[in-house]
C-alpha positions as protocol buffer text, in pm:
chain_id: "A"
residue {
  index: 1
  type: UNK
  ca { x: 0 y: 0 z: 0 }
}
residue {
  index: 2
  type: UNK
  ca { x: 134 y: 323 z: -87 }
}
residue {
  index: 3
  type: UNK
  ca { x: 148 y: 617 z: 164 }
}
residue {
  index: 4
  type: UNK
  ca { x: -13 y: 933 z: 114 }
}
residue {
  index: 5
  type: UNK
  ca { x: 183 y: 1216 z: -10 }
}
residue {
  index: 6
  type: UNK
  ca { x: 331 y: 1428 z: 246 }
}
residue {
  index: 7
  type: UNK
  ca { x: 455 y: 1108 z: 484 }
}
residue {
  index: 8
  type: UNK
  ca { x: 796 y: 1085 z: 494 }
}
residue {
  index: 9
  type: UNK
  ca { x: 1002 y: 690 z: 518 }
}
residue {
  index: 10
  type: UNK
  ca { x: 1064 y: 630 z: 891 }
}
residue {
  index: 11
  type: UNK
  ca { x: 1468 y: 644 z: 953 }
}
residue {
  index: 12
  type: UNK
  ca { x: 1597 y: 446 z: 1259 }
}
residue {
  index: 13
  type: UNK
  ca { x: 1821 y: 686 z: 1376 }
}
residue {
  index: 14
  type: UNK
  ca { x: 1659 y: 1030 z: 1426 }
}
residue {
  index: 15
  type: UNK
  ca { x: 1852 y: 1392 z: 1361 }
}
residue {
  index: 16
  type: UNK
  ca { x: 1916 y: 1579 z: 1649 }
}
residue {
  index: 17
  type: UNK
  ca { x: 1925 y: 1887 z: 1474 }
}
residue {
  index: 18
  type: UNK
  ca { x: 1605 y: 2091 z: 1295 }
}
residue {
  index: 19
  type: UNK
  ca { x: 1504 y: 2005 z: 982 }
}
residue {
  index: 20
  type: UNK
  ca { x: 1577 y: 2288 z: 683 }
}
residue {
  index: 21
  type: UNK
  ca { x: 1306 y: 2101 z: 479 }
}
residue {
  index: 22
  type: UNK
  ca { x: 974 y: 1923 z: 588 }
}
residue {
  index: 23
  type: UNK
  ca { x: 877 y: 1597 z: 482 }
}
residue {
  index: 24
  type: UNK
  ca { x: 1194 y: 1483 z: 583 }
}
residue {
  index: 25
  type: UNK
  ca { x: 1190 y: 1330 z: 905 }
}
residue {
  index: 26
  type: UNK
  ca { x: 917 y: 1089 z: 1069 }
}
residue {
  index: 27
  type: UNK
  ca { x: 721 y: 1189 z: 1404 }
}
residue {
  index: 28
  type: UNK
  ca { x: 925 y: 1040 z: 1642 }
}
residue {
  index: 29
  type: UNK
  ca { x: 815 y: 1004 z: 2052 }
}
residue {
  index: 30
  type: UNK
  ca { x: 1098 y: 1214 z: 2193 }
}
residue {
  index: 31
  type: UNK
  ca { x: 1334 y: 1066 z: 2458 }
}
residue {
  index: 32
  type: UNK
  ca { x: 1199 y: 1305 z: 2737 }
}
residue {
  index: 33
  type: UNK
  ca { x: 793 y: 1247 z: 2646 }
}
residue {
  index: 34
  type: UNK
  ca { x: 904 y: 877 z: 2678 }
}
residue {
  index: 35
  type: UNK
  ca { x: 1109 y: 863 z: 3001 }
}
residue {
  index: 36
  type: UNK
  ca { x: 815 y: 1045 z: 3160 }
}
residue {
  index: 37
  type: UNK
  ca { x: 534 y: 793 z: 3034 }
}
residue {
  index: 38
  type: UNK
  ca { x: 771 y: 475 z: 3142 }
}
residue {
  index: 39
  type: UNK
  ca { x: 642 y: 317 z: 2792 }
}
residue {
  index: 40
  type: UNK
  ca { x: 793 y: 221 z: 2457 }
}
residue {
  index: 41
  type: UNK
  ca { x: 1091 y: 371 z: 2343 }
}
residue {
  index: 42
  type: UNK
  ca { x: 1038 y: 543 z: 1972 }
}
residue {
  index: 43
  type: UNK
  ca { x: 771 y: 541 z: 1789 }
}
residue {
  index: 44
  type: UNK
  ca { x: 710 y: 551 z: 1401 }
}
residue {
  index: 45
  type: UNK
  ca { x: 451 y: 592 z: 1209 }
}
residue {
  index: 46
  type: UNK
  ca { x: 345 y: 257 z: 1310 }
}
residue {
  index: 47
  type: UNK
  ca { x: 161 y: 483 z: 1573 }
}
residue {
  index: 48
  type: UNK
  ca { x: -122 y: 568 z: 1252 }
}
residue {
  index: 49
  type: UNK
  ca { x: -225 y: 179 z: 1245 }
}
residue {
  index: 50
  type: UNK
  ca { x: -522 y: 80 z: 1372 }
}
residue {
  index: 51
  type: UNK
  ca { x: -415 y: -277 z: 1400 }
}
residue {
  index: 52
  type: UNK
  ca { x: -316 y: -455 z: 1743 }
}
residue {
  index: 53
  type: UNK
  ca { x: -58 y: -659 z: 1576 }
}
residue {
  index: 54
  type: UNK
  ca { x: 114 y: -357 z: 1429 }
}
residue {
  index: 55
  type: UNK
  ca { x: 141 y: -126 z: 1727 }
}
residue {
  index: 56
  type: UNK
  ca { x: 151 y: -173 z: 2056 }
}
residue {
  index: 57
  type: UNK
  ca { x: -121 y: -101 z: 2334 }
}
residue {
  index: 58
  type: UNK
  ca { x: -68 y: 68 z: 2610 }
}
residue {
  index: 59
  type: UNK
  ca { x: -240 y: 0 z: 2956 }
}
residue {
  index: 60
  type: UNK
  ca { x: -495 y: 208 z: 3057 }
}
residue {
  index: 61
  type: UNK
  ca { x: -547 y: 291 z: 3447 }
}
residue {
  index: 62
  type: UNK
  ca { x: -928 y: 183 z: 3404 }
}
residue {
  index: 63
  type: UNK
  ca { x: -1001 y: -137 z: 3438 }
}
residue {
  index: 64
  type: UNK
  ca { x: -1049 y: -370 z: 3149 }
}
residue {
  index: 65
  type: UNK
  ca { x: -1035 y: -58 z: 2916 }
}
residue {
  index: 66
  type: UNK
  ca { x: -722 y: -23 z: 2666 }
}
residue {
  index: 67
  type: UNK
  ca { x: -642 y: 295 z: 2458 }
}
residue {
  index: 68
  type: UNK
  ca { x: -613 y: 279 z: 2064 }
}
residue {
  index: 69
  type: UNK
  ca { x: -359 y: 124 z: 1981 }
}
residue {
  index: 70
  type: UNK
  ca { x: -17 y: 320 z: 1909 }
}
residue {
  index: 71
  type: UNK
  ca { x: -152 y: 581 z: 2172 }
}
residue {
  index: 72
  type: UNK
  ca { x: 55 y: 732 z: 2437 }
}
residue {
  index: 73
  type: UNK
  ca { x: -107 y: 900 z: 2722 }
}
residue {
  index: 74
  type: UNK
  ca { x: 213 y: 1156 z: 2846 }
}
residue {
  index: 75
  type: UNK
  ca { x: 94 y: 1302 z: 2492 }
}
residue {
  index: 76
  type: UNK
  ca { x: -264 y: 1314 z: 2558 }
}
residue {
  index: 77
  type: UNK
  ca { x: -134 y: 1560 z: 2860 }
}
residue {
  index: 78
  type: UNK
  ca { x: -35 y: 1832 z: 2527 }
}
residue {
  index: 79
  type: UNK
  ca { x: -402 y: 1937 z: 2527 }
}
residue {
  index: 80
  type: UNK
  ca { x: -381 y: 2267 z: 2660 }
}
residue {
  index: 81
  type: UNK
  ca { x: -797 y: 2284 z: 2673 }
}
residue {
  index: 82
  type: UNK
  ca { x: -782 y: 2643 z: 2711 }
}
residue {
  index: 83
  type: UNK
  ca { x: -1119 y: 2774 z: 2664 }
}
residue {
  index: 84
  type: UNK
  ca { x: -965 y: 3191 z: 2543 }
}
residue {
  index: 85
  type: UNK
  ca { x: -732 y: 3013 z: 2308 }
}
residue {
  index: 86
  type: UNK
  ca { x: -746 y: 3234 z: 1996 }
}
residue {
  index: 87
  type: UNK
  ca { x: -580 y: 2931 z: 1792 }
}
residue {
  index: 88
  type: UNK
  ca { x: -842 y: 2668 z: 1871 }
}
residue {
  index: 89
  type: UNK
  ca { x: -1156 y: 2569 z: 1765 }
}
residue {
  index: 90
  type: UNK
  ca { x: -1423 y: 2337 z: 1992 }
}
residue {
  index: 91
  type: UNK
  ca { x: -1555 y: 2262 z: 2305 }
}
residue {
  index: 92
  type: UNK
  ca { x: -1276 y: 2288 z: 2546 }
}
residue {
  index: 93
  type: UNK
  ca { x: -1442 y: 1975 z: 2712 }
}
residue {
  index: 94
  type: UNK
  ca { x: -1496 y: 1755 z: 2365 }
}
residue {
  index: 95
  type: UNK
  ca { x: -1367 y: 1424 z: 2473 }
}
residue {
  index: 96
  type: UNK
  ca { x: -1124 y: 1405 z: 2192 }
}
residue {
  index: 97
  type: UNK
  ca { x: -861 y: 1678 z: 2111 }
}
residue {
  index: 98
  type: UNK
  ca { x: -647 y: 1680 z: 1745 }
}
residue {
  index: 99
  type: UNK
  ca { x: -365 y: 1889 z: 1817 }
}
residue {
  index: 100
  type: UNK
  ca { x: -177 y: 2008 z: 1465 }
}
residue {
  index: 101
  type: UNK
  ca { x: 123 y: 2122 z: 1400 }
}
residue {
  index: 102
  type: UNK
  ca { x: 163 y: 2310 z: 1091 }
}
residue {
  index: 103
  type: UNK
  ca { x: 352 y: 2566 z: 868 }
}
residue {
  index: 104
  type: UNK
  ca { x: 211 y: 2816 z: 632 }
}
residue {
  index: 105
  type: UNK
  ca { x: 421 y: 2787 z: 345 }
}
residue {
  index: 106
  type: UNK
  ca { x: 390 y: 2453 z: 392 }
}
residue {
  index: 107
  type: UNK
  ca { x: 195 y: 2244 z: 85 }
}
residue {
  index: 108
  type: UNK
  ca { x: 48 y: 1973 z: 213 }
}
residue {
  index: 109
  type: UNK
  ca { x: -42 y: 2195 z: 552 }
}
residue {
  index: 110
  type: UNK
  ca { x: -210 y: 2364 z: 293 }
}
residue {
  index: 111
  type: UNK
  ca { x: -357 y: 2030 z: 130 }
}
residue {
  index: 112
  type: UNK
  ca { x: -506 y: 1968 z: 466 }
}
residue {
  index: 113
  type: UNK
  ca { x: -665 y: 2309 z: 554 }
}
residue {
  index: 114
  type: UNK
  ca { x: -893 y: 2282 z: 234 }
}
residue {
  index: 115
  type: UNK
  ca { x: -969 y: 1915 z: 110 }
}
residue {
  index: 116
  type: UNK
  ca { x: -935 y: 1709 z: 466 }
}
residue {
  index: 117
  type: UNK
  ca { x: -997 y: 2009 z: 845 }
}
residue {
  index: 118
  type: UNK
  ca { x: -1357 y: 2119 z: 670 }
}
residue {
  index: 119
  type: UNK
  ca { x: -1486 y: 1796 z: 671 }
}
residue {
  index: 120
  type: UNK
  ca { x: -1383 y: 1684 z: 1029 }
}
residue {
  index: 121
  type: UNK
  ca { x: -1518 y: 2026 z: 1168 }
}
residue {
  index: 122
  type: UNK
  ca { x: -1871 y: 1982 z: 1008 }
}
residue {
  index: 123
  type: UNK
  ca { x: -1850 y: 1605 z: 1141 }
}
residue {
  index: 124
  type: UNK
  ca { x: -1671 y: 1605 z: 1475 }
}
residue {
  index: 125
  type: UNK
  ca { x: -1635 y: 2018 z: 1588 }
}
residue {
  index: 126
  type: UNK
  ca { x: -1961 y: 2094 z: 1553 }
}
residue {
  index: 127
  type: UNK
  ca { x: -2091 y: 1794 z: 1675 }
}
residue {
  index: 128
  type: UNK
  ca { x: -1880 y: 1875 z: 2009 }
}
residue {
  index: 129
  type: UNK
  ca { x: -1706 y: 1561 z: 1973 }
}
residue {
  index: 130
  type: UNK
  ca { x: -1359 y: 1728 z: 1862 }
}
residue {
  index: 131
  type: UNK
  ca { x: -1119 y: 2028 z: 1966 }
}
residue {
  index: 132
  type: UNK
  ca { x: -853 y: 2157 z: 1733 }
}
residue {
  index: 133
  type: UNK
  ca { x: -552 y: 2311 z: 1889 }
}
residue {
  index: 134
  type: UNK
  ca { x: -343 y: 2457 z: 1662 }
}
residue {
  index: 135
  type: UNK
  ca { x: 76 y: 2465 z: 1715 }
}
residue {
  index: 136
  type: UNK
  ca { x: 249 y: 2714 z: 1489 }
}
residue {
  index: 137
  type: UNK
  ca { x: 547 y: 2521 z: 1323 }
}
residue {
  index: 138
  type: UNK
  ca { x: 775 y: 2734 z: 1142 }
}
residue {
  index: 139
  type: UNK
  ca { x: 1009 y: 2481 z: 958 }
}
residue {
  index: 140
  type: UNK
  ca { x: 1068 y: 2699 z: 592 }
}
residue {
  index: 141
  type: UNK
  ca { x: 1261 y: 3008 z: 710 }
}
residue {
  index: 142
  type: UNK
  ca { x: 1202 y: 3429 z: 771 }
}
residue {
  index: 143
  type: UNK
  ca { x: 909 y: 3372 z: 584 }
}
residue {
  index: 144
  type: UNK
  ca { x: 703 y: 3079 z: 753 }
}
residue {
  index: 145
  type: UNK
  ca { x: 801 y: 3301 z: 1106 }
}
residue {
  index: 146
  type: UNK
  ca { x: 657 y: 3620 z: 1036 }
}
residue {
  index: 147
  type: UNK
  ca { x: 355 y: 3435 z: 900 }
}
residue {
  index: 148
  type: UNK
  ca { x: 311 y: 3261 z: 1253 }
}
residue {
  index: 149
  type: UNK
  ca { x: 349 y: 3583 z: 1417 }
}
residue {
  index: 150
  type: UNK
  ca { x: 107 y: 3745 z: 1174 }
}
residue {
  index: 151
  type: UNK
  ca { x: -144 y: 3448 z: 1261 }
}
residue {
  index: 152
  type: UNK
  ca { x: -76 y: 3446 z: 1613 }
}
residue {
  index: 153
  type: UNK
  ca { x: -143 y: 3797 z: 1558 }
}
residue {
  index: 154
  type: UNK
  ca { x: -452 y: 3774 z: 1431 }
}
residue {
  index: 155
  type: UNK
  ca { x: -592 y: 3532 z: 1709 }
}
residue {
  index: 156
  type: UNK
  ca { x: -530 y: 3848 z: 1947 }
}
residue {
  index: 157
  type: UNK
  ca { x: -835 y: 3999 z: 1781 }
}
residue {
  index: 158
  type: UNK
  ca { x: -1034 y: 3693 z: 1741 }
}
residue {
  index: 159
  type: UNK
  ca { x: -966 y: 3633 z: 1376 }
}
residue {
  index: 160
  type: UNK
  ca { x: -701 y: 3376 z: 1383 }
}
residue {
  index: 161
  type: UNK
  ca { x: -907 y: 3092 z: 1168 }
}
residue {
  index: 162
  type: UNK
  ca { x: -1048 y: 3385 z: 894 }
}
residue {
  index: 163
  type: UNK
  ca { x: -649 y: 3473 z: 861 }
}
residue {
  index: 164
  type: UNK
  ca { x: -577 y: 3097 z: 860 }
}
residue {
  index: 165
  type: UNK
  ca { x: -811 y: 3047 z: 558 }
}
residue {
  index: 166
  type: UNK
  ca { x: -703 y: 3298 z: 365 }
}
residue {
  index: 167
  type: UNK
  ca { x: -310 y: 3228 z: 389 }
}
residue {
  index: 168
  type: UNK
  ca { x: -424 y: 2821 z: 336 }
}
residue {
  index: 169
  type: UNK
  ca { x: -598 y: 2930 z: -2 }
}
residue {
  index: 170
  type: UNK
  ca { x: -487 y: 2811 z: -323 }
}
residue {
  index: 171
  type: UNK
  ca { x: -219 y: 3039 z: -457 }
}
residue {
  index: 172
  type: UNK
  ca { x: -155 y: 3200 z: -173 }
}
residue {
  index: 173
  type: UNK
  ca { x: 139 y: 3070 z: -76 }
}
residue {
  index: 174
  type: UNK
  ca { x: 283 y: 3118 z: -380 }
}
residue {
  index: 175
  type: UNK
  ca { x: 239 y: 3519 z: -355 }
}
residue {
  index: 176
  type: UNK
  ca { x: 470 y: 3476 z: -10 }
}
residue {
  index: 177
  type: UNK
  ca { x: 466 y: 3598 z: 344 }
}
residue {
  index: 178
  type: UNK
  ca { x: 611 y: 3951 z: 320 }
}
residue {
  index: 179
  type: UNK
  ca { x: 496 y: 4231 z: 544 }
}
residue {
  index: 180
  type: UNK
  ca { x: 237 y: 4364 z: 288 }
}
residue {
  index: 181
  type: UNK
  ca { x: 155 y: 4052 z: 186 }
}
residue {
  index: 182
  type: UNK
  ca { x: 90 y: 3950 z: 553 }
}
residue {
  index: 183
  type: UNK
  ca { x: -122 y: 4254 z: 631 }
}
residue {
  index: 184
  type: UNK
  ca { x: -347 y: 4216 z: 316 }
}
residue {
  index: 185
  type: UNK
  ca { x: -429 y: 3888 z: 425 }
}
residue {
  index: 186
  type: UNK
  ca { x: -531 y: 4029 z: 810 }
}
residue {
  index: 187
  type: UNK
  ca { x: -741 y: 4256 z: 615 }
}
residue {
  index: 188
  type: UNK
  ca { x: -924 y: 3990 z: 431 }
}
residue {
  index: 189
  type: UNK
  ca { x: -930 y: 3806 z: 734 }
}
residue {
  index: 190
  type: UNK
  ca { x: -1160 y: 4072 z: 907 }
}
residue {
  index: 191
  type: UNK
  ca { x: -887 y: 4186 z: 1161 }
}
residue {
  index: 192
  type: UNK
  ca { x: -1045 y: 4532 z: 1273 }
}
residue {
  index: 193
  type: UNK
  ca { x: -727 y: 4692 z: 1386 }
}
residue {
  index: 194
  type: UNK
  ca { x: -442 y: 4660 z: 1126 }
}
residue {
  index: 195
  type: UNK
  ca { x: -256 y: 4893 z: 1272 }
}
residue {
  index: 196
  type: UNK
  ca { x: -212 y: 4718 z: 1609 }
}
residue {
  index: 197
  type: UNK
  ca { x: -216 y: 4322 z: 1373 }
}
residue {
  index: 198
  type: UNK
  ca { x: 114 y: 4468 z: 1300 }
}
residue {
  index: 199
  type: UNK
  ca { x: 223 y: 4566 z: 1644 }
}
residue {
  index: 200
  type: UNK
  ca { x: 131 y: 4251 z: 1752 }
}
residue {
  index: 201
  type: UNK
  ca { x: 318 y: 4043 z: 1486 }
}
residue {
  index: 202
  type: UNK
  ca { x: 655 y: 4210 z: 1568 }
}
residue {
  index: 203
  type: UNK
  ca { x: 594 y: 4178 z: 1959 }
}
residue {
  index: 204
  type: UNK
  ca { x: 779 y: 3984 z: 2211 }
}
residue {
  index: 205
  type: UNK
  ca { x: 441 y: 3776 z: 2283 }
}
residue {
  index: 206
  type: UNK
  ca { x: 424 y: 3658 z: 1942 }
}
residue {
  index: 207
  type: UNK
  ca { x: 756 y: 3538 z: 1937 }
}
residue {
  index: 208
  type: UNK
  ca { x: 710 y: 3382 z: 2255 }
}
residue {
  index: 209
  type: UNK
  ca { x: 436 y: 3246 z: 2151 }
}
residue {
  index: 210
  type: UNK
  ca { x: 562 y: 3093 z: 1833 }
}
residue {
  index: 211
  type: UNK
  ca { x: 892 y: 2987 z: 2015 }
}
residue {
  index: 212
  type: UNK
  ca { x: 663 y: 2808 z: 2245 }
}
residue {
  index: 213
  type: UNK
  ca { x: 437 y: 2595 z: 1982 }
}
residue {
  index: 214
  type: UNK
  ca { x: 763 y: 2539 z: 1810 }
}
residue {
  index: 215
  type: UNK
  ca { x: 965 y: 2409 z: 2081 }
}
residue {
  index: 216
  type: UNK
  ca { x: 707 y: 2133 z: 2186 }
}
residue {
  index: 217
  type: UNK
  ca { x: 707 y: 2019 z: 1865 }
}
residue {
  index: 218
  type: UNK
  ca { x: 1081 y: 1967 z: 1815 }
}
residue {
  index: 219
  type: UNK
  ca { x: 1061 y: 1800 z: 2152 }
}
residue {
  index: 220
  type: UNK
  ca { x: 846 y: 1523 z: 2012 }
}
residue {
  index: 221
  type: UNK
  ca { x: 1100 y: 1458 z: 1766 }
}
residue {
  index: 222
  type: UNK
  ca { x: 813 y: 1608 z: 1526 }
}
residue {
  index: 223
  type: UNK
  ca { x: 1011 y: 1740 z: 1217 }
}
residue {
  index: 224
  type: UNK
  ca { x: 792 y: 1720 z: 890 }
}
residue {
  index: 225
  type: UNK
  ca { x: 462 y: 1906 z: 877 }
}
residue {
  index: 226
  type: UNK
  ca { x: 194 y: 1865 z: 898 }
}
residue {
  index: 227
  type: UNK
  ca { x: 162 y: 1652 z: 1229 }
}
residue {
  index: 228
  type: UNK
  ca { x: -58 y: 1574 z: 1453 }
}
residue {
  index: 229
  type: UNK
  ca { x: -156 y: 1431 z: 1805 }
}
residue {
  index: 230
  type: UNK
  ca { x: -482 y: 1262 z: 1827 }
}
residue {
  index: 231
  type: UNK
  ca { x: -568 y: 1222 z: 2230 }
}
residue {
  index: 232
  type: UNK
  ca { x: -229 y: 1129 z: 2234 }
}
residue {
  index: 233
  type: UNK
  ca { x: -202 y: 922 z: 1925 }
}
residue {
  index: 234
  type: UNK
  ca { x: 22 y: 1075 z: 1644 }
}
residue {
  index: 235
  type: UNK
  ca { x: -67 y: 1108 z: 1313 }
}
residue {
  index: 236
  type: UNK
  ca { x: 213 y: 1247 z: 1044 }
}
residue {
  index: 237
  type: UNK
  ca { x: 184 y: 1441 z: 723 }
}
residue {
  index: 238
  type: UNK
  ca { x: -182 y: 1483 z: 489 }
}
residue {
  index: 239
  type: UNK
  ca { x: -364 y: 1185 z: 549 }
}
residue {
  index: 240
  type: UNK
  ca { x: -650 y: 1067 z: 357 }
}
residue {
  index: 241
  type: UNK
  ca { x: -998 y: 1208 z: 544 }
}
residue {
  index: 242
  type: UNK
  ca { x: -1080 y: 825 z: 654 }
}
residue {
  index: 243
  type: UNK
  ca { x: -733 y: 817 z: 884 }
}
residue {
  index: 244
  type: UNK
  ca { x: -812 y: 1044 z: 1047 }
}
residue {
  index: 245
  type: UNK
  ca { x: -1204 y: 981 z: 1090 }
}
residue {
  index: 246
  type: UNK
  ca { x: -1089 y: 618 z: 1231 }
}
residue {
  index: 247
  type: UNK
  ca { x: -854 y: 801 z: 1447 }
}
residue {
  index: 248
  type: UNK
  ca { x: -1119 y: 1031 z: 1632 }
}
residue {
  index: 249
  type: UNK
  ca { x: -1384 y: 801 z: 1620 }
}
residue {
  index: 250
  type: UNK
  ca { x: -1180 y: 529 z: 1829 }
}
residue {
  index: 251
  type: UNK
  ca { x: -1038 y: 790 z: 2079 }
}
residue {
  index: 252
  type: UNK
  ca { x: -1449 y: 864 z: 2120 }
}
residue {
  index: 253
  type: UNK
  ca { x: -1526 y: 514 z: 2192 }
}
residue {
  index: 254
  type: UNK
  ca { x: -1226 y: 482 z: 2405 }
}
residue {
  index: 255
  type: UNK
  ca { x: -1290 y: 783 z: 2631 }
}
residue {
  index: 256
  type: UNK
  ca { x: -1681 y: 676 z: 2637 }
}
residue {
  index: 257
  type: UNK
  ca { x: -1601 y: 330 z: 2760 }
}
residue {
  index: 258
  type: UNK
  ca { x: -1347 y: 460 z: 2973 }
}
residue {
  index: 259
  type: UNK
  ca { x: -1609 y: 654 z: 3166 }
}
residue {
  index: 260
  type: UNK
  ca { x: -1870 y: 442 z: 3168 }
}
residue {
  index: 261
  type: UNK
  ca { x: -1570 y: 200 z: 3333 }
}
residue {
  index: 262
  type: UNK
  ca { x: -1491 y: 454 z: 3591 }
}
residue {
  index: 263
  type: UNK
  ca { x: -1863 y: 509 z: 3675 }
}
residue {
  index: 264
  type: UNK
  ca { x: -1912 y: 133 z: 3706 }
}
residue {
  index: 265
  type: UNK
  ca { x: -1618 y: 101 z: 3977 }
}
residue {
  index: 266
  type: UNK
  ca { x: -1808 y: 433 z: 4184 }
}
residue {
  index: 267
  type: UNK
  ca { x: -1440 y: 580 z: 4115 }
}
């Protein structure tokens, strides 16, 4: 079976160092994330299959309930389930949470944004069943930085998915990131206040910000984009819709049977 464009060949040996190019590197479980959750050492993308024999399981502290398989629950902890965050769409409290990692001059980030996140918000957002937290992952340079800012930006005035639209559209990558460029796409985004969008982007916070988002990712071992963390089950580059349907709907099912588990035991 052929993977889907945008998944890189698992190496055994992982880089140390950040990637210059994505698509390069797999998701990898990084050594601290692992020594924390006392579990498996690295994972591939062997952590996308659905099937027992493939992956391994790992316990879960209800009884008689096990997670997906190729889950691990230190990276279920990620989910910030911040109910202000500008960069998130969903219930804070939706029992599953897809967290993404992503670059906007990234092609297959953009791939994603239009043909495959729609669907699964009509399906699974609005439904409450989903949350999408969104990681800025600058991998491509200057560029793919200031437009992280610039959407970061954007969130501070409540129009951080408008402005994520608009820089996902088709073509617009291709017209680049520059500081014009960046505020004509806050403008069609609906940001009120252009004046301060551009303050914002060339703050401290939105550095920090992006630094932050940025740094979690690297210490995953995540170095291609797009990737993602699925209630603690990773997911690399554009997958097909249907991955990442199976995905959510068995971290539902798992999180429903784990509570009707825990309400059984009076716990």
């Amino acid at each position: 079976m052929s993977k889907p464009k945008g998944t890189p060949a698992p190496k055994s040996k992982p880089s140390k160092s950040k990637p210059s190019k994505a698509g390069k590197k797999p998701f990898l479980i990084g050594a601290a994330v692992v020594a924390a959750a006392a579990v498996l050492g690295v994972a591939s993308y062997q952590a996308t299959s659905s099937d027992p024999k493939k992956s391994d399981s790992v316990a879960s502290s209800s009884d008689a309930v096990e997670p997906p398989a190729g889950t691990f629950p230190e990276l279920e902890k990620l989910a910030r389930r911040d109910g202000r965050d500008p960069l998130a769409q969903g219930r804070a409290d939706a029992p599953v949470v897809m967290i993404e990692y992503a670059d906007f001059k990234c092609s297959y980030c953009g791939k994603f944004a239009r043909d495959t996140e729609p669907a699964l918000v009509k399906k699974y957002v609005d439904a409450g069943t989903l949350r999408i937290e969104w990681r800025n992952m600058p991998i491509f340079g200057a560029e793919s930085e200031a437009a992280a800012r610039a959407a970061w930006a954007a969130g501070q005035q409540g129009r951080f998915w408008q402005f994520h639209s608009a820089a996902y559209a088709k073509g617009a990558k291709e017209k680049g990131f520059g500081k014009d460029r960046l505020r004509e796409l806050a403008k069609e985004a609906g940001v009120a206040d252009l004046d301060r969008f551009v303050r914002d982007a060339d703050g401290d916070a939105a550095k920090a910000a992006v630094k932050k988002d940025q740094d979690e990712a690297y210490a995953l071992g995540a170095t291609s984009t797009p990737s993602f963390v699925v209630n603690g089950r990773p997911l690399a580059g554009a997958q097909p819709l249907d991955t990442f349907a199976q995905a959510i709907d068995e971290a539902a099912k798992y999180k429903a049977a784990q509570a009707a588990a825990t309400k059984g035991t009076g716990k």
